[in-house]
C-alpha positions in Angstrom: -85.5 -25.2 -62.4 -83.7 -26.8 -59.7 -80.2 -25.7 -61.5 -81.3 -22.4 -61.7 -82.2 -22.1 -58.4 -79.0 -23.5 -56.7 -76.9 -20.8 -59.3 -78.9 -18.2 -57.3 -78.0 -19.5 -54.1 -74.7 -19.8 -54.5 -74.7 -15.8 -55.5 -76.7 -14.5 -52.4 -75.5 -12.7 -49.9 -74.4 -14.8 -46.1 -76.9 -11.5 -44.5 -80.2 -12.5 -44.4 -82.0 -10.7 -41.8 -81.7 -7.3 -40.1 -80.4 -8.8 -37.2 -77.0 -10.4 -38.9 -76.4 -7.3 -40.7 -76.2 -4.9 -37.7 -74.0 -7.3 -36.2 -71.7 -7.8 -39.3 -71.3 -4.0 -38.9 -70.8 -4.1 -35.3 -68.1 -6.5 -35.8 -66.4 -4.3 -38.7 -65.8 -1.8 -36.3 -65.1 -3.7 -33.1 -62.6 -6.3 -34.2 -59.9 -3.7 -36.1 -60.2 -1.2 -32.8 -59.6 -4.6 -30.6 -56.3 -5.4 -32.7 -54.9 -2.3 -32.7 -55.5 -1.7 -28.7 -53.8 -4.8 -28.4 -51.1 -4.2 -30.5 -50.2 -0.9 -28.7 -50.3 -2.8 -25.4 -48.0 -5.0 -26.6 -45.5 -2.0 -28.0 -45.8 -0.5 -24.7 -45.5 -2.9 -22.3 -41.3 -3.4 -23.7 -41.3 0.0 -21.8 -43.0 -0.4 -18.5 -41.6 -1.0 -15.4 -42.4 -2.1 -12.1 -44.8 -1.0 -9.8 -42.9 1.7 -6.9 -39.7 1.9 -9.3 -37.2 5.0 -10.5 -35.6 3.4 -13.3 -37.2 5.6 -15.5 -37.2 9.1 -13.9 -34.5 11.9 -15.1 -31.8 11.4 -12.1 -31.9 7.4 -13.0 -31.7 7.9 -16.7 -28.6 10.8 -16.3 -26.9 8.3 -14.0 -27.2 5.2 -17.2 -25.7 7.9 -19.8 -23.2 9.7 -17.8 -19.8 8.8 -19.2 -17.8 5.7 -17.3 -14.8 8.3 -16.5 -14.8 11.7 -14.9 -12.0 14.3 -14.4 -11.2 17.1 -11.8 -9.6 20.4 -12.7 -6.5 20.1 -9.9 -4.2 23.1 -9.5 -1.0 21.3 -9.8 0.9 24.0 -7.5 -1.2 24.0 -4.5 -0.1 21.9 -1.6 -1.1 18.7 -1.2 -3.9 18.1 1.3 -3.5 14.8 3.1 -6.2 12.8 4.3 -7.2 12.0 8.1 -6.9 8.6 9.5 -10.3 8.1 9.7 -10.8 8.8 6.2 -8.3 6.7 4.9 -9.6 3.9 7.4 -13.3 4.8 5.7 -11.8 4.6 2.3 -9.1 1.4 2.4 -8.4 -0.3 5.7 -12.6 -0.7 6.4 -12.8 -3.4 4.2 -10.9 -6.0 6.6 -10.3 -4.6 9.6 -14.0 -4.3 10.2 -14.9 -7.6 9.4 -11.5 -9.1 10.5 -10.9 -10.7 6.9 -8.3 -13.1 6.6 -7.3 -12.5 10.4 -6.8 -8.9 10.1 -7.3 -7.4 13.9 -11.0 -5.8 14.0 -10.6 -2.0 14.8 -12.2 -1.9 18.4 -10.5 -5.3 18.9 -8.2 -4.1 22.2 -7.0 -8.0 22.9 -6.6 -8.2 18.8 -4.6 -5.3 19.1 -2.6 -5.5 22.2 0.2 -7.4 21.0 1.0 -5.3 17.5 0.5 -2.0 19.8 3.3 -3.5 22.3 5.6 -4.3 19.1 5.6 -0.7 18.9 4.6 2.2 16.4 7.5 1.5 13.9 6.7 -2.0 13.8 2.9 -1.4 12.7 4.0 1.4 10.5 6.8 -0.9 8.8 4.3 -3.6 8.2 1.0 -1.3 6.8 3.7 0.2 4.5 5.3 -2.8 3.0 2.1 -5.4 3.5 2.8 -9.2 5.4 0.9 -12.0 4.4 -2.5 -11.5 3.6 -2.0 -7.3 3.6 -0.6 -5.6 0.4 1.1 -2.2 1.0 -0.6 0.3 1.8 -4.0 -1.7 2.2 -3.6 -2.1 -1.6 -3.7 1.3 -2.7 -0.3 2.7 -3.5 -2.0 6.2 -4.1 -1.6 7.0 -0.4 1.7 8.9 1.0 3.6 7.0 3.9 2.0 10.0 5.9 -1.4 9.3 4.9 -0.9 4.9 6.0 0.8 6.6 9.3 -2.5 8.4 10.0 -4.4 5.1 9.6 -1.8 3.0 11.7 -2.5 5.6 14.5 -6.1 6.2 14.4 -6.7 1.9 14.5 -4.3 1.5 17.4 -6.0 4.3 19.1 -9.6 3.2 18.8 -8.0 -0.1 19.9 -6.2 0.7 22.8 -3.9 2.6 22.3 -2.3 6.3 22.6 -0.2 6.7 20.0 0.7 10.2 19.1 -0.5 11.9 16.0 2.6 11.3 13.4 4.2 15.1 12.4 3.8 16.1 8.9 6.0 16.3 5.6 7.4 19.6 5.1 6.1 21.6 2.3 7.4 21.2 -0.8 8.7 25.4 -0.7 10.2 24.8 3.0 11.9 20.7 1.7 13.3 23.3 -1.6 14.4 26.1 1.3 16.2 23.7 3.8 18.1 21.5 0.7 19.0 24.8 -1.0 20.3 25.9 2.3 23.3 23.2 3.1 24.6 23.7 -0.3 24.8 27.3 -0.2 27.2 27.3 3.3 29.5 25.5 1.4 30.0 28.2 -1.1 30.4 31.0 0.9 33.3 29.6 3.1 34.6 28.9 -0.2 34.2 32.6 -0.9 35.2 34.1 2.0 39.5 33.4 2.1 38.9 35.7 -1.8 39.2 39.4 0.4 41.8 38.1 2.6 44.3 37.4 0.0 43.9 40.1 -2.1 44.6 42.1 1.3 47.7 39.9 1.7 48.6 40.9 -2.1 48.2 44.1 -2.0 50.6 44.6 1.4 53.0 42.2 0.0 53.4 45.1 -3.6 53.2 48.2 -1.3 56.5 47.1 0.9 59.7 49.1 -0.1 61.8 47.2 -1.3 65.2 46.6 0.8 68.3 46.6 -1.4 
């Protein structure tokens, strides 16, 4: 009897009141739902961001995929526009002659300056060019014309101390073309214009009688 009873134990079911089976179904739906909110959390939480931040709005995302390089359709005939001083102070000389890097004289400096603007114009010009010491040519950026560094010399000295004119400009490239071409065509027509005098002197020289 006692065999036969533990066999039926061992086959009945863990529910035994009302109680446990309401919450055994409880729990069957609870606990999946649970996982699989946490699971999503955990999917989207690779994607959030920061409280207050644009990392993930349109103009932030263009920026990221935009390619490295860009290019500018540049009409290879027009004439050249040169910069300003100030912009090419802005764009190259800024970078130590605001902060006075590796003794470079601070823009605004007037003692600093007073001893390069008494060497003279030529003298700053020659050295902005060509670099000394710590100062590559052309404040490292060899894209500027010597017009374009001349601007920059002027427009330091000036807000420095200084009243230094405003450097003349390059002629265009049509007028340089116009004033070379010009030199070599005098040549040529002095050259050209003995031709009608000896043909006159021919031509008197065969209509003489002749004297015998």
């Amino acid at each position: 009897m006692s065999n036969e009873q533990e066999h039926i134990e061992e086959h009945s079911s863990p529910i035994k009141t009302p109680k446990q089976l309401i919450v055994t179904v409880v729990l069957s739906f609870v606990v999946p739902i649970a996982i699989i909110i946490l699971l999503v959390n955990m999917v989207a939480s690779g994607t959030k961001v920061g409280a207050g931040s644009d990392t993930m709005s349109n103009e932030a995302v263009t920026k990221r995929i935009a390619p490295v390089a860009g290019f500018a359709l540049v009409d290879a005939n027009a004439p050249k526009v040169f910069k300003t001083g100030e912009q090419v102070f802005s764009t190259v000389c800024t970078a130590c002659h605001t902060a006075g890097v590796a003794g470079a004289p601070k823009v605004g400096d007037n003692g600093a300056w007073a001893p390069f603007i008494k060497a003279g114009y030529d003298a700053m010009l020659n050295v902005a060019l060509h670099g000394k010491g710590g100062m590559p040519a052309k404040g490292g950026n060899p894209a500027l014309s010597d017009y374009e560094v001349a601007r920059a010399v002027v427009y330091m000295a000036n807000k420095s101390g200084g009243s230094l004119p405003e450097p003349a400009a390059p002629a265009a490239e049509g007028d340089k073309k116009e004033a070379d071409a010009a030199p070599a065509a005098a040549p040529a027509a002095a050259a050209a214009a003995p031709a009608p005098a000896a043909c006159m002197a021919t031509f008197t020289m065969a209509s003489m009688p002749v004297l015998m």
